[in-house]
N, C-alpha and C positions, 0 to 999 in steps of 0.2 A: 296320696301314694306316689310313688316313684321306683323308679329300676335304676340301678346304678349295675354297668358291668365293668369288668377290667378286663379286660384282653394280657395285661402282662401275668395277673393269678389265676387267669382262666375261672373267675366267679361271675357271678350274678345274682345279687344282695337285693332286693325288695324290702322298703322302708314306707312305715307310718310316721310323720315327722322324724325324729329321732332314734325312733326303735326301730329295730331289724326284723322281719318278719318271718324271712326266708332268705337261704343260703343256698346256692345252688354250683356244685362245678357244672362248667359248660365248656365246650368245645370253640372255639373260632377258626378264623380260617389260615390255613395254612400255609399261606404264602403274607401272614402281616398282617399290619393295620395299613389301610388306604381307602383311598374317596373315588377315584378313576373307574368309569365303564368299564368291563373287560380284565378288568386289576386281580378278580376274585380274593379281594382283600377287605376283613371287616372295619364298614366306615366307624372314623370315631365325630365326638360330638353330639351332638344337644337333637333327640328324635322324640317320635312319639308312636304308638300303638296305634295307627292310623284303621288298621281291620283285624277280629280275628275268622279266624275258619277252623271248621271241623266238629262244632258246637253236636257232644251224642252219638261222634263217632267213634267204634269201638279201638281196643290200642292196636297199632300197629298198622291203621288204614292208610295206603299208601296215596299217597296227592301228588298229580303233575299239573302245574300248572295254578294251583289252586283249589284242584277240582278231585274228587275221589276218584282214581281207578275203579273200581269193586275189588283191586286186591287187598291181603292182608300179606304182611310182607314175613317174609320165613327166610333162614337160610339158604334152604332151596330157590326160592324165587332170586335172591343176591345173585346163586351161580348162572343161573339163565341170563340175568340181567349186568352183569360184574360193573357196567361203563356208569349205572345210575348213579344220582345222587338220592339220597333216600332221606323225602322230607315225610315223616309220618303223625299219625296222631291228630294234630291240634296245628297250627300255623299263626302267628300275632306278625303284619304284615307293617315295618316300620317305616316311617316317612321323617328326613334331613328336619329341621327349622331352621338349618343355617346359610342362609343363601351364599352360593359359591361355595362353601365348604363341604355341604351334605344336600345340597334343594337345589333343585334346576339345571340345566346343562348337564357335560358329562360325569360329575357327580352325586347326582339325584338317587337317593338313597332309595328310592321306591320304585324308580324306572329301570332299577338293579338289580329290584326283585330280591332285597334281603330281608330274612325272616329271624324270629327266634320261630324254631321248630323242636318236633320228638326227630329224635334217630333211633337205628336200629338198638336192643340195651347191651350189644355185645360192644358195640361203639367205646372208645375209650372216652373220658370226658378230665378236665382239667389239661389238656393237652393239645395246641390248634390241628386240626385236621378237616375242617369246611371247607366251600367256595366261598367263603366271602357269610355266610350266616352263623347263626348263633344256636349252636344245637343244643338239646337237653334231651336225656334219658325221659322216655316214657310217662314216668308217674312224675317226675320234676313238670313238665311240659303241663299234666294233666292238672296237676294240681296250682301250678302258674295260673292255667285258663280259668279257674273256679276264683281266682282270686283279682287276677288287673281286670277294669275295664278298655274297652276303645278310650282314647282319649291319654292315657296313662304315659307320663314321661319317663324316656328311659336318657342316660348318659351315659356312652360308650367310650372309655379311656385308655389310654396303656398301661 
C-alpha cells in the first residue's frame, strides 16, 4: 500500500499496486508547498506513517500535542478558542526519507510536527487552508486509520 497526495488537486489517492482504493479531498496548507521550520508550508517528497494516534477515540476528540484533551470539539468550543488549530479524531504522524529535503535539519518533516489529521466537518476540504498538515474530514480520517498501517509510504507532490 501507498498514499500518494497532491497538494496542487488537493487529493489524497491510497493504492494497492495499481488500483485505487480511496480518494479523498484534503485540505493542505495555506501558505504552499515547503520543507523550512516555521514555513507552515506542506513538505513535499518521499515520507512514511511513522506513528498513528487516536486508536478508539470517539469523533471529534480534540488532541494537543498528540495527546487527548478530554474535549470534543463543537462550534461553541471554536468560539472560546478561535486562535486553535483544530487536529481532531485520529492523527498518522509523518517522517521525511529524504535527507536534506524532508529528514534532519531544518527541514525534518517530523520535528515539524506534520500530520495527516480529522478537522472540524464544517472545514472546507479540496482547498489549502493548514499550517503546514494534511487534514481530512472526520469519517475520511476514520476510515484512512482502519485502513494504512505504521510503516505505510506516502508521496507528497504538487
Amino acid at each position: 500500500m501507498r498514499i500518494e497526495v497532491s497538494i496542487g488537486s488537493q487529493r489524497m489517492q491510497v493504492f494497492e499496486g495499481q488500483k485505487c482504493l480511496r480518494d479523498y479531498p484534503v485540505s493542505t496548507a495555506k501558505n504552499g508547498a515547503g520543507e523550512l521550520q516555521g514555513s507552515e508550508k506542506t513538505p513535499r517528497g518521499r515520507h512514511l506513517i511513522r506513528a498513528k494516534v487516536g486508536q478508539g477515540s470517539i469523533p471529534n476528540t480534540v488532541f494537543i500535542g498528540r495527546r487527548p484533551t478530554g474535549e470534543i470539539y463543537t462550534p461553541e468550543l471554536r468560539k472560546r478558542y478561535p486562535q486553535r488549530d483544530w487536529i481532531l479524531t485520529r492523527i498518522f504522524w509523518l517522517s521525511g526519507l529524504e535527507v536534506g529535503k524532508n529528514r534532519l535539519g531544518p527541514v525534518d518533516t517530523m520535528r515539524r510536527y506534520i500530520y495527516i489529521h480529522g478537522s472540524p466537518d464544517d472545514v472546507r476540504m479540496g482547498t489549502p487552508g493548514s499550517r503546514g498538515c494534511i487534514r481530512l474530514h472526520n469519517d475520511d480520517v476514520i476510515d484512512l486509520y482502519e485502513l494504512i498501517p505504521v510503516g505505510t509510504p506516502i508521496i507528497i507532490s504538487e
